[in-house]
Backbone as CSV, one residue per row, in Angstrom:
resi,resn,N_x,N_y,N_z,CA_x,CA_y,CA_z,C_x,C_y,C_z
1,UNK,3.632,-6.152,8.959,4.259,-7.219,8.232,5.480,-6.646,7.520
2,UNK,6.821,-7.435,7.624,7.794,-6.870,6.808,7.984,-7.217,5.216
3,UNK,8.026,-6.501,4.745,8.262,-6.775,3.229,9.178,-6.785,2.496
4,UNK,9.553,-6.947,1.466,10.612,-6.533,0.428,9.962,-6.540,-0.941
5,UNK,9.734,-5.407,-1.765,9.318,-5.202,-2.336,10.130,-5.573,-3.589
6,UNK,9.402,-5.930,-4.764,9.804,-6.177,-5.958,10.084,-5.403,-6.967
7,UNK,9.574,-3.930,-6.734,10.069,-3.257,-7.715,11.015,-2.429,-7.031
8,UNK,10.754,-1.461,-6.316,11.884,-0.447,-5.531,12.804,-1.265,-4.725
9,UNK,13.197,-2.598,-4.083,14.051,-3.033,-3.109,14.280,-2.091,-1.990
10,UNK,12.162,-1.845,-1.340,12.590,-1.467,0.458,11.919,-2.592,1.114
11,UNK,12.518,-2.306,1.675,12.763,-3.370,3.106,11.950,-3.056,4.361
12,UNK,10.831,-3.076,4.554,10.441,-2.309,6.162,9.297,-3.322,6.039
13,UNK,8.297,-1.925,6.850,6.834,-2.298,6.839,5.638,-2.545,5.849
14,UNK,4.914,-2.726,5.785,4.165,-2.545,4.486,3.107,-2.124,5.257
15,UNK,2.000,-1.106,4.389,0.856,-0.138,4.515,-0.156,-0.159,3.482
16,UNK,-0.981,0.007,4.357,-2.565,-0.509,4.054,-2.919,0.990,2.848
17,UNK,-3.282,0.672,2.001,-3.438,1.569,0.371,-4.862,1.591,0.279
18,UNK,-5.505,2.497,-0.503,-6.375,2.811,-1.544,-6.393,2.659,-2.814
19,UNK,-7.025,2.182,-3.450,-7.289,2.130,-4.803,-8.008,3.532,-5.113
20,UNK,-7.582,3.452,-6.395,-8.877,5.099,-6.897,-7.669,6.445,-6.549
21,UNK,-8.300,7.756,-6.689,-7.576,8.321,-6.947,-8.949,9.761,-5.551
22,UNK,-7.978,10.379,-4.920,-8.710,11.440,-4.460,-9.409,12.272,-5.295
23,UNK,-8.460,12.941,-6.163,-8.963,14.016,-6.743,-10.212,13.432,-8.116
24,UNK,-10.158,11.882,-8.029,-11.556,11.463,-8.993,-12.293,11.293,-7.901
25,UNK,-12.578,11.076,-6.895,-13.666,10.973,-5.576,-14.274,12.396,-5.576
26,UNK,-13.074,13.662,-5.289,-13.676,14.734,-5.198,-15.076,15.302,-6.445
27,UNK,-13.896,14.895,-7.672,-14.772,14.845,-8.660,-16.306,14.854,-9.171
28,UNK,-16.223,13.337,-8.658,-17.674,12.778,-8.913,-18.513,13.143,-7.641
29,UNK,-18.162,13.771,-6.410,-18.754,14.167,-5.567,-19.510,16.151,-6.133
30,UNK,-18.709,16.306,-6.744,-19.193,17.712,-7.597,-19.961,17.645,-8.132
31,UNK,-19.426,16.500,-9.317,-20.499,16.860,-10.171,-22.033,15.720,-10.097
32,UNK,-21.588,14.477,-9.394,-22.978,14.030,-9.581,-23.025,13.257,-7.958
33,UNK,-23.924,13.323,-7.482,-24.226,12.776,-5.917,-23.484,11.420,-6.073
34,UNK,-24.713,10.342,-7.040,-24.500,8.911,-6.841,-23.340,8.281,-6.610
35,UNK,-22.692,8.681,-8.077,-21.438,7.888,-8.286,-20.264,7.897,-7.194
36,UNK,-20.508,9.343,-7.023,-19.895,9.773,-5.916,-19.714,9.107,-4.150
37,UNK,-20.978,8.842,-4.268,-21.087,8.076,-2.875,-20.588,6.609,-3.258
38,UNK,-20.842,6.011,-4.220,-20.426,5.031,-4.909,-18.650,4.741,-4.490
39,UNK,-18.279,5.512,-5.245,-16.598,5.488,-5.464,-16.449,5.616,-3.931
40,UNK,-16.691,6.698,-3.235,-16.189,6.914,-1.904,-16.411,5.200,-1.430
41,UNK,-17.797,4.904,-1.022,-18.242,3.092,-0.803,-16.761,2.111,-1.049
42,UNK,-16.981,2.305,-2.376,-15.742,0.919,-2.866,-14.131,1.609,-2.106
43,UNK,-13.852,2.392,-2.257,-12.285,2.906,-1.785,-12.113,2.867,-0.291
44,UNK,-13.352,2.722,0.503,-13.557,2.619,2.074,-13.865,1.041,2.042
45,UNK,-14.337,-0.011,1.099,-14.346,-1.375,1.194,-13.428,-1.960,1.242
46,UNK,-13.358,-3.393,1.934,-12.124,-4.412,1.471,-11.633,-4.255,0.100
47,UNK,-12.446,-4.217,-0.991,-11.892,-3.788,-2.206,-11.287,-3.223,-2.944
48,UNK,-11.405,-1.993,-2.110,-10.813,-0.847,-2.279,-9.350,-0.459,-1.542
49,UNK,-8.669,-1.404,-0.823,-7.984,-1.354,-0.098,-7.131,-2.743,-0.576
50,UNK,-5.662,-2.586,-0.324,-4.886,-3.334,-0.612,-3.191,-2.995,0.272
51,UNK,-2.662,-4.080,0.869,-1.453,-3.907,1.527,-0.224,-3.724,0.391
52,UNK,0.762,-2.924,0.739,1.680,-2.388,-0.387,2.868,-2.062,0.296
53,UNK,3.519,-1.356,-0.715,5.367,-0.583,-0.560,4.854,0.710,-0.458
54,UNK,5.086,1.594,0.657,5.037,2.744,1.328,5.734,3.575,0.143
55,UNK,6.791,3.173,-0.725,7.736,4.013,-1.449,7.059,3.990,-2.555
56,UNK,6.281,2.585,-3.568,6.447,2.994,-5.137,4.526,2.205,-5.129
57,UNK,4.073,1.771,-3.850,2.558,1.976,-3.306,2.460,0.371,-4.898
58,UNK,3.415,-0.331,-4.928,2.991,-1.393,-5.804,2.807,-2.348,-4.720
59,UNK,1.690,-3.368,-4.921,1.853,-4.699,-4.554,2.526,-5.787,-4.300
60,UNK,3.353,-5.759,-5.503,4.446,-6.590,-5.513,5.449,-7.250,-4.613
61,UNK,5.188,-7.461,-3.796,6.255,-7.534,-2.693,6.008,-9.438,-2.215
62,UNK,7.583,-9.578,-1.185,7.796,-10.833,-0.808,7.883,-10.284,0.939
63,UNK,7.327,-11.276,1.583,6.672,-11.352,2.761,8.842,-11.528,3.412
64,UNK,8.946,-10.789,4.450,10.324,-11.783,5.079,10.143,-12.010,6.652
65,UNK,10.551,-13.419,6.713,10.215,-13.603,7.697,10.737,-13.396,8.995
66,UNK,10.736,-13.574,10.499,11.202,-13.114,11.529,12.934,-13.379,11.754
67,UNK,13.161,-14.470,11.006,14.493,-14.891,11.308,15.620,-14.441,9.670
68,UNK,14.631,-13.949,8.735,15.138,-13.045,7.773,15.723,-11.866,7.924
69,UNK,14.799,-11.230,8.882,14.431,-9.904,9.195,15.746,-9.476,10.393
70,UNK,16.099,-10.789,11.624,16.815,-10.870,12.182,18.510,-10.273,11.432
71,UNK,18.596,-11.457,10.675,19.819,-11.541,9.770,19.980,-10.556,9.279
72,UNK,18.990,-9.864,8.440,19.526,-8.689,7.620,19.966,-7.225,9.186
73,UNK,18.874,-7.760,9.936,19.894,-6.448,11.274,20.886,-7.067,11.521
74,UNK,21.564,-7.995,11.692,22.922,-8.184,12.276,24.146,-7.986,10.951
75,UNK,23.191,-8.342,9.771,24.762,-8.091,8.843,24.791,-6.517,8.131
76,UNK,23.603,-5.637,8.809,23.847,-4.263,8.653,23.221,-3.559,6.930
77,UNK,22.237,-4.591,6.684,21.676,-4.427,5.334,20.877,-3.509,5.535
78,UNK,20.022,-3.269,6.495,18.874,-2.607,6.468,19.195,-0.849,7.248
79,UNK,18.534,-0.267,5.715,19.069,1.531,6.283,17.950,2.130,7.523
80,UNK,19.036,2.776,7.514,18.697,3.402,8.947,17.375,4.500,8.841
């Protein structure tokens, strides 16, 4: 899906994210089993996952559509 994002202004694809943080997964995998399997669970769920801006990984973004997407290649907006 192409995007345009609301905070950074890129323009491309948008990519499928994680919520949570690695190095707290590793974490709670150290020090305590449960939670651990827990957190890993939710960050591998629909929940845990969210489509985003490849550059600043916010949500924020506006969908553009095929004949948007067109226009901005012919008037030379979109970097290379």
């Amino acid at each position: 899906m192409k995007i345009k994002c609301a905070n950074c202004d890129y323009m491309g694809e948008a990519t499928l994210l994680q919520k949570g943080s690695r190095s707290k997964e590793i974490a709670l995998w150290c020090c305590l089993f449960l939670p651990g399997l827990l957190y890993t669970l939710w960050r591998q769920s629909s929940d845990g996952r969210y489509m985003g801006c490849p550059q600043c990984k916010s949500a924020q973004f506006r969908r553009i559509t095929r004949r948007e997407w067109k226009d901005l290649e012919r008037q030379g907006a979109l970097k290379a």
